[in-house]
Every structure is written in C-alpha cells, then in structure tokens.
N, C-alpha and C positions, 0 to 999 in steps of 0.2 A: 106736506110735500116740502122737501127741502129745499135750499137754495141750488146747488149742486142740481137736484134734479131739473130742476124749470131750466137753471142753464142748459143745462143738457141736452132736452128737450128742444128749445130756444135754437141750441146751435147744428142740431140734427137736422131740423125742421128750416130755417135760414139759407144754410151749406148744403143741404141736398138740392131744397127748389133752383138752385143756382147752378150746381154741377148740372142740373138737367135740362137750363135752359142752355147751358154751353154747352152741351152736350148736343142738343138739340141741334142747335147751330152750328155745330160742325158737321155731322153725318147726317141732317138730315133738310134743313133749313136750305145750305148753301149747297149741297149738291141739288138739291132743286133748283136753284138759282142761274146755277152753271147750265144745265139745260135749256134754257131760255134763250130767247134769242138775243144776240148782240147787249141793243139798246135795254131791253126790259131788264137784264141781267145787271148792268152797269146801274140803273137807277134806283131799282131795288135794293141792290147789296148798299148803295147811298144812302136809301132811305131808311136802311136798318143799324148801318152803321149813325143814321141823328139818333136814332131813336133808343138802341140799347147803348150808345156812348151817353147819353141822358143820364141812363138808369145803373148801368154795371161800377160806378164809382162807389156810388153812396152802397150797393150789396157787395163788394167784394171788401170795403173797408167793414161797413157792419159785422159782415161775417169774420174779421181777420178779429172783429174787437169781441164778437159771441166767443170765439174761440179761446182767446186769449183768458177773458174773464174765466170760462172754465178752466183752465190750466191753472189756472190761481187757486180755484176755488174746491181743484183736487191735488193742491200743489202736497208732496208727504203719499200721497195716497196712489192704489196700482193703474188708477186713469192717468195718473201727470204725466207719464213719460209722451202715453199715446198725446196727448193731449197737447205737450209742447213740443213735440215732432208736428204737428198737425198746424202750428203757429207758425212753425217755422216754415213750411212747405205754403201754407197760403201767404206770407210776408213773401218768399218768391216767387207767387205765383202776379204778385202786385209788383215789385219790382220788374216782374217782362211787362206786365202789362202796360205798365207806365215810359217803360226802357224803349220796349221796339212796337210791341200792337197799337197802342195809342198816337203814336207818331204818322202809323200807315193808316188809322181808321182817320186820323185827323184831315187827312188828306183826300181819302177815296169819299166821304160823307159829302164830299160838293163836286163831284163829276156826275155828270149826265151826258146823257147820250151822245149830243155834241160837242160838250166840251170835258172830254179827259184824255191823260196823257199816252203815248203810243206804247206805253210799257204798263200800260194799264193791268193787264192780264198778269205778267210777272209779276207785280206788286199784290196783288189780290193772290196767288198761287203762295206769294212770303209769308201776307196775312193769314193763310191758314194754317201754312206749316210751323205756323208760332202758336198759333190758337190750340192745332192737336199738341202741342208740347204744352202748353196751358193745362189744357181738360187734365190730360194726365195727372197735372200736378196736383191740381183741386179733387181731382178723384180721389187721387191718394193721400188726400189731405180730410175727405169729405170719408174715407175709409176708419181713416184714424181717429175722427170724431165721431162716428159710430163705435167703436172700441172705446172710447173712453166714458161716452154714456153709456154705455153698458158695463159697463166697470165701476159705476159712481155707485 
C-alpha cells in the first residue's frame, strides 16, 4: 500500500468522524437541547461546550495537517487540486472557529442555570449560526477529501 494511500485513507477516516460529529451537533445534538427546559438546556449546552472545546482542537488541527500532508503527497497529480482546495476550506474552517465560535463557546462553557447572561439565548442562536456556516465548510472540505482519495 502506498504512502498516498494510507494518507488517504487516514484523512477520509479523521475528516468524516468529524464532520459527523459536527454535524451531529448541529441538527441534531442541539435541537434537542433547545427543547428542554430553561435550566437543563443552559447547562448542557455548557457542559458540551467543556467537553467538545477539550477535544475539537487537537481534531480539527489533525485533520487540517492529514489533509495538508495528502496534498503534498499527490501534489503533480489529478488528487492535488481536490486536495488543496480541501486545505484551504478546512484552514478557514479553523480560522471562524478560532475568530468568532471559540470566543462564544469560551464564554457560554460556565453559565449555569443561575448564573448566565440575559442575552443568553441570542449568543447561543450566534453560536449556531456560525457552527451551520462551519459544517458547511468541512463538509465541503471533507467532499473534496473524498475526491482526492479517490483519485490517488
């Protein structure tokens, strides 16, 4: 098996579990959440925002660097274009994330019940509507790395 391939592979496998958990989290995670009452809704969406701000660094970087590595590694060849389109679209998919989602999840990750702010609700409706412009981007980023392992 070649290098090329395993990357491929590597970055198929990486960039999909990812778009699916944000995926996930968007249609299906957080309108459950919205449903809930008040308090439960506030604390949860906190207790999700410790929990995937933990872990969505180190996979959104991994994955920008699987990606990247493949573009190299079909760089000449009919995968590269997909391939550095797909670098480019997850580089600004980490760039919002860092820019404006991470600044709101920094904030909403320690409100509870009783202590958060009376704009609570607006800041969390921002939060998503940054997040659907996200998925989008990794989707169509997580498209292009399917094309391009399949092109390898």
């Amino acid at each position: 098996m070649s290098m090329e391939t395993v990357f491929a592979v590597l970055a198929v496998t990486v960039v999909g579990l990812m778009v699916g958990v944000e995926f996930s989290v968007a249609f299906v995670i957080n309108p459950i959440l919205r449903a809930l009452p008040l308090e439960a809704c506030i604390e949860a969406r906190a207790h999700g925002g410790r929990m995937l701000g933990r872990v969505m660094p180190f996979w959104y970087f991994g994955s920008l660097v699987l990606i990247a590595v493949l573009a190299i590694l079909t760089w000449g060849g009919p995968a590269a274009t997909a391939g550095v389109i797909a670098v480019v679209l997850m580089a600004a998919s980490v760039v919002l994330s860092i820019a404006l989602l991470v600044p709101l999840n920094n904030r909403g990750k320690h409100w509870t019940a009783e202590n958060h702010p009376a704009d609570w609700r607006e800041l969390q409706q921002r939060w998503d509507r940054l997040h659907y412009l996200r998925v989008a981007v990794i989707v169509a980023a997580f498209i292009l790395v399917a094309v391009a392992a399949t092109t390898v």
